[in-house]
C-alpha positions as CSV (number, residue, x, y, z in Angstrom):
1,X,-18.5,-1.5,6.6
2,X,-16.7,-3.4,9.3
3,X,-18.5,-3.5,12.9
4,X,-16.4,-0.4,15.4
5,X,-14.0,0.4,12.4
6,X,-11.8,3.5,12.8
7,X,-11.7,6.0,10.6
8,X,-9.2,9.5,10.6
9,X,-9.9,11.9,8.2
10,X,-7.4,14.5,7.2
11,X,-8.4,17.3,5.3
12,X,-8.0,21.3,5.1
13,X,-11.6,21.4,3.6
14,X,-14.5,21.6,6.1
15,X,-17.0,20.9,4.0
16,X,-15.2,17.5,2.6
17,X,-14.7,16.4,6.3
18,X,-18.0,16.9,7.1
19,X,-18.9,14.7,4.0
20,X,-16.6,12.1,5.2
21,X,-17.5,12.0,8.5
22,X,-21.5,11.9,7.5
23,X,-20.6,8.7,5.0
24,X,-18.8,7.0,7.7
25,X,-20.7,7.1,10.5
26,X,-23.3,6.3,8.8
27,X,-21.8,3.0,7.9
28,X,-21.0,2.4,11.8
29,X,-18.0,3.7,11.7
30,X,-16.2,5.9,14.3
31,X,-14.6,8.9,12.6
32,X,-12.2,11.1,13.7
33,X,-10.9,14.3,11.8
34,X,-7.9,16.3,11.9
35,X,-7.2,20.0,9.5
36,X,-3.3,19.2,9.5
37,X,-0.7,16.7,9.7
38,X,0.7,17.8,13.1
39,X,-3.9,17.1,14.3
40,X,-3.7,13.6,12.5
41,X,-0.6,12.4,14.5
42,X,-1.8,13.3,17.7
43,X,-4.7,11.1,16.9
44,X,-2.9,8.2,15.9
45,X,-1.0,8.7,18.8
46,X,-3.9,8.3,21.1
47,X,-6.3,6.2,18.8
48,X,-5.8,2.7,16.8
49,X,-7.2,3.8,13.6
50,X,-7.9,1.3,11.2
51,X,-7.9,3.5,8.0
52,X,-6.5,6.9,7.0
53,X,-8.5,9.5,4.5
54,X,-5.8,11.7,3.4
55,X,-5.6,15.0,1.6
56,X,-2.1,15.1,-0.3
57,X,-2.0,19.1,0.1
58,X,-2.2,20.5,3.6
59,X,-0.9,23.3,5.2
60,X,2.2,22.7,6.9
61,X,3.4,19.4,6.7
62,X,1.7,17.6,3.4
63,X,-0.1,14.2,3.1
64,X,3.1,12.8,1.1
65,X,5.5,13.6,4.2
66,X,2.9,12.4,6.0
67,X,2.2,9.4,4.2
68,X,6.2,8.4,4.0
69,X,6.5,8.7,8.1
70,X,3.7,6.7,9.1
71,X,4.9,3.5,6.4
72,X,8.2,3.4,8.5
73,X,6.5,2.1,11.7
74,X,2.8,1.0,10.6
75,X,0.5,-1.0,8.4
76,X,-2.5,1.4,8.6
77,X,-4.7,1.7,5.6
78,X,-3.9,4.7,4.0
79,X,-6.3,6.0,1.1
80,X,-5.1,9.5,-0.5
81,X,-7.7,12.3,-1.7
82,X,-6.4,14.2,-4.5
83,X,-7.7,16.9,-6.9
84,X,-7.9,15.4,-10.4
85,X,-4.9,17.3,-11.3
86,X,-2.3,15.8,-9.2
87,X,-1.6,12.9,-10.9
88,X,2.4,13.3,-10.4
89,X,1.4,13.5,-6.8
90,X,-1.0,10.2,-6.6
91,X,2.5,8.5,-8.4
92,X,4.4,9.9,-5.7
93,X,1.7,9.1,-2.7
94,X,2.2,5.3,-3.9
95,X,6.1,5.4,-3.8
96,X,5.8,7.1,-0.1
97,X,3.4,3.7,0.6
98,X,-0.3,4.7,0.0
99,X,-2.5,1.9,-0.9
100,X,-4.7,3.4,-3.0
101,X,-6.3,7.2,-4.1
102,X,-9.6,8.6,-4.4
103,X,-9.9,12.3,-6.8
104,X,-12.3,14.7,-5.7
105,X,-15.3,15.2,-6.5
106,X,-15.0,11.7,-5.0
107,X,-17.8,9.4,-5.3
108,X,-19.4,8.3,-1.9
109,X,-19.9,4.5,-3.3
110,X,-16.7,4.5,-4.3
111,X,-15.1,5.9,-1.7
112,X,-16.6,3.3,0.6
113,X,-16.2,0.5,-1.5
114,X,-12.5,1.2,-1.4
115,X,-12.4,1.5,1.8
116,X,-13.9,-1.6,2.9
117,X,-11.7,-3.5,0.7
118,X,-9.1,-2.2,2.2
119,X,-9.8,-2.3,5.8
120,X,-10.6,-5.7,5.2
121,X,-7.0,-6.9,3.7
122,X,-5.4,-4.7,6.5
123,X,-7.3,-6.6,9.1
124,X,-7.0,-9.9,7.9
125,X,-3.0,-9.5,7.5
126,X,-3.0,-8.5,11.0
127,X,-5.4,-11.4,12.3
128,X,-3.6,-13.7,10.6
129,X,-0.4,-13.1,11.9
130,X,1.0,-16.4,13.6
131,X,1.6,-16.5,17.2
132,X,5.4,-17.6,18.6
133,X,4.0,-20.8,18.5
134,X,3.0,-21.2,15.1
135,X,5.5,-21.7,12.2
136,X,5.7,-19.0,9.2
137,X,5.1,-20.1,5.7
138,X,8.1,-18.9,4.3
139,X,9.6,-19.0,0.4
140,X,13.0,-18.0,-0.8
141,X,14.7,-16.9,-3.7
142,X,18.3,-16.1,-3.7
143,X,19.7,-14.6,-0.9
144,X,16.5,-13.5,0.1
145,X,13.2,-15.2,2.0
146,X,9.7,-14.2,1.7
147,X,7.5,-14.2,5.5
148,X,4.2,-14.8,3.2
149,X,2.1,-14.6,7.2
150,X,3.6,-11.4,7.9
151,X,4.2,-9.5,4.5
152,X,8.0,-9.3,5.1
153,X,11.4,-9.7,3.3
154,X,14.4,-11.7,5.3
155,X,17.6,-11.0,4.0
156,X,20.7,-13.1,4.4
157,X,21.8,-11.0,8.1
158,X,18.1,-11.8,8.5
159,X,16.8,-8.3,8.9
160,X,13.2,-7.8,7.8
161,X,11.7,-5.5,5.5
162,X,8.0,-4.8,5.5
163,X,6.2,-4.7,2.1
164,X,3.0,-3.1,1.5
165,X,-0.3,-5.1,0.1
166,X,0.5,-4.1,-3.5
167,X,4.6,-5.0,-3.1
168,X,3.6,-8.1,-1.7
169,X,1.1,-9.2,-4.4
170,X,3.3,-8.2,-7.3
171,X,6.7,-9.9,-5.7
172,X,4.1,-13.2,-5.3
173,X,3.2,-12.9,-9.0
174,X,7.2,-12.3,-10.4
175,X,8.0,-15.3,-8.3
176,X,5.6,-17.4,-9.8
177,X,6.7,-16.6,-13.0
178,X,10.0,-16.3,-12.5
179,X,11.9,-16.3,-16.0
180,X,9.3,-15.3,-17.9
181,X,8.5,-11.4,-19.1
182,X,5.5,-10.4,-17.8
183,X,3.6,-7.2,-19.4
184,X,2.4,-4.8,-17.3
185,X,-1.1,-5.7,-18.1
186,X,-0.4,-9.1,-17.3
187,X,1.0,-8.2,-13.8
188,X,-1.7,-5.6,-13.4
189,X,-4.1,-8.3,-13.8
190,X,-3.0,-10.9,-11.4
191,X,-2.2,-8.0,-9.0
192,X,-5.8,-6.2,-9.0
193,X,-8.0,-7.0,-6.0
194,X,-9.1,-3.5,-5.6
195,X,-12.0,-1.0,-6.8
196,X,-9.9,0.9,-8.3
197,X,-8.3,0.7,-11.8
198,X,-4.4,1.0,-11.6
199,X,-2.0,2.7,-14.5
200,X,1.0,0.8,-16.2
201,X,2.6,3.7,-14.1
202,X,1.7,2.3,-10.9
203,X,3.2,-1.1,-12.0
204,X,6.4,0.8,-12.7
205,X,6.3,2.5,-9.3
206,X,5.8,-0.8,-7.6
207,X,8.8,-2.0,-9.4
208,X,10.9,0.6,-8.2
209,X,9.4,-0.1,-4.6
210,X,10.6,-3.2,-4.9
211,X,13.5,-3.0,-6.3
212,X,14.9,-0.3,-3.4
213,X,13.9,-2.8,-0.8
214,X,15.5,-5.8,-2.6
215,X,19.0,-3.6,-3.3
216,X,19.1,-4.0,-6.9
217,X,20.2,-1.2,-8.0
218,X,17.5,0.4,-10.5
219,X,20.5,1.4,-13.3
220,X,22.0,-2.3,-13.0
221,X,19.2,-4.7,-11.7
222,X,20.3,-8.0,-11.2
223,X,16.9,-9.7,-10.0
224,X,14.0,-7.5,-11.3
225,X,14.9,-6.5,-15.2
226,X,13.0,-4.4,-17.7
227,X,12.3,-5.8,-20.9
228,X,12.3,-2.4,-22.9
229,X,8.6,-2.5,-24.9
230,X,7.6,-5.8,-23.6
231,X,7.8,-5.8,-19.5
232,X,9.5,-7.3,-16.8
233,X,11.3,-10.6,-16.0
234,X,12.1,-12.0,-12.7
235,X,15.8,-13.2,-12.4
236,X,16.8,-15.4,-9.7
237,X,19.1,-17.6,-9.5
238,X,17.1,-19.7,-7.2
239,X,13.7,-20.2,-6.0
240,X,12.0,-22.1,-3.0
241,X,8.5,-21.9,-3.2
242,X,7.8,-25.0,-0.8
């Protein structure tokens, strides 16, 4: 794992924090657990936490809720824990900005592979970040530009949008194929850089993702259409990708 990483685990279940926290420190990792929501907030409040374990069904205020009001203000890695039979949720957990999801009984390989995949991408988006000084690498299409340094959509009053990891690999991969259709297994193979294996449904969820932070309209889109049986085609008018 990565050298003084910082874990939070969020879970109801003693027993599966305890798990958690014994796989993690073992790794060298500093854990810190929380039973609710309302537990986990205070600790990111006080801690900076490089990755979030988080059990979609809590008492009180759930992991999606959760989930949905940390993506407004931050880029923490956020890895949901579901039972095998929330798969409506897991769908949900990604629209609300999860990266990824683990099912219990959850795999202790696994689990860490993920989540050293992903503290790395988190951490290496932050680091390489460019200072005031530095100019952003920037492309455009449309009315729209594309901060590829910091993950973010400009729009023409030049208000930024943040995308996630996934958003911003799969808005990279519709650019550079702009006008074509692109299955789902095609995008879900340029898109993949993870441990675990994605659903033509997440691909859809990404799309709509996208498509809400781009304003086109899901029953009219203009830029991101939907080839009924064969995929999706990217539709701008125009494209920098200097």
């Amino acid at each position: 794992m990565y050298p003084n990483a910082n874990i939070l685990v969020v879970d109801d279940e003693p027993l599966t924090r305890e798990c958690l926290r014994c796989y993690f420190e073992a790794e060298g990792c500093q854990v810190f657990c929380a039973e609710t929501a309302e537990e986990a907030e205070s600790v990111l409040a006080q801690q900076a936490i490089d990755l979030l374990l988080l059990d979609i069904r809590l008492p009180g205020k759930d992991g999606l809720t959760l989930t949905r009001e940390i993506r407004v203000h931050s880029e923490v890695g956020i890895i949901l824990v579901t039972g095998r039979q929330d798969e409506v949720d897991r769908l949900i957990g990604l629209e609300c900005g999860a990266d990824e999801y683990v099912t219990k009984p959850f795999n202790p390989r696994e689990i860490l592979a993920r989540s050293k995949n992903l503290i790395r991408r988190v951490r290496h988006s932050t680091q390489t970040k460019p200072t005031d000084c530095q100019p952003n690498r920037v492309q455009g299409f449309d009315d729209w530009k594309l901060n590829l340094d910091r993950r973010q959509l400009i729009d023409r009053h030049h208000q930024t949008t943040q995308l996630t990891e996934a958003e911003f690999q799969l808005l990279r991969v519709l650019m550079n194929n702009r006008g074509q259709v692109m299955s789902r297994d095609q995008l879900l193979d340029q898109i993949r850089n993870r441990e675990w294996m994605p659903s033509d449904r997440t691909v859809d969820v990404l799309i709509g993702r996208l498509r809400r932070k781009l304003l086109d309209d899901p029953a009219s889109p203009k830029l991101i259409l939907t080839v009924h049986g064969a995929g999706y085609l990217f539709t701008p008018q125009s494209v920098d990708l200097q």
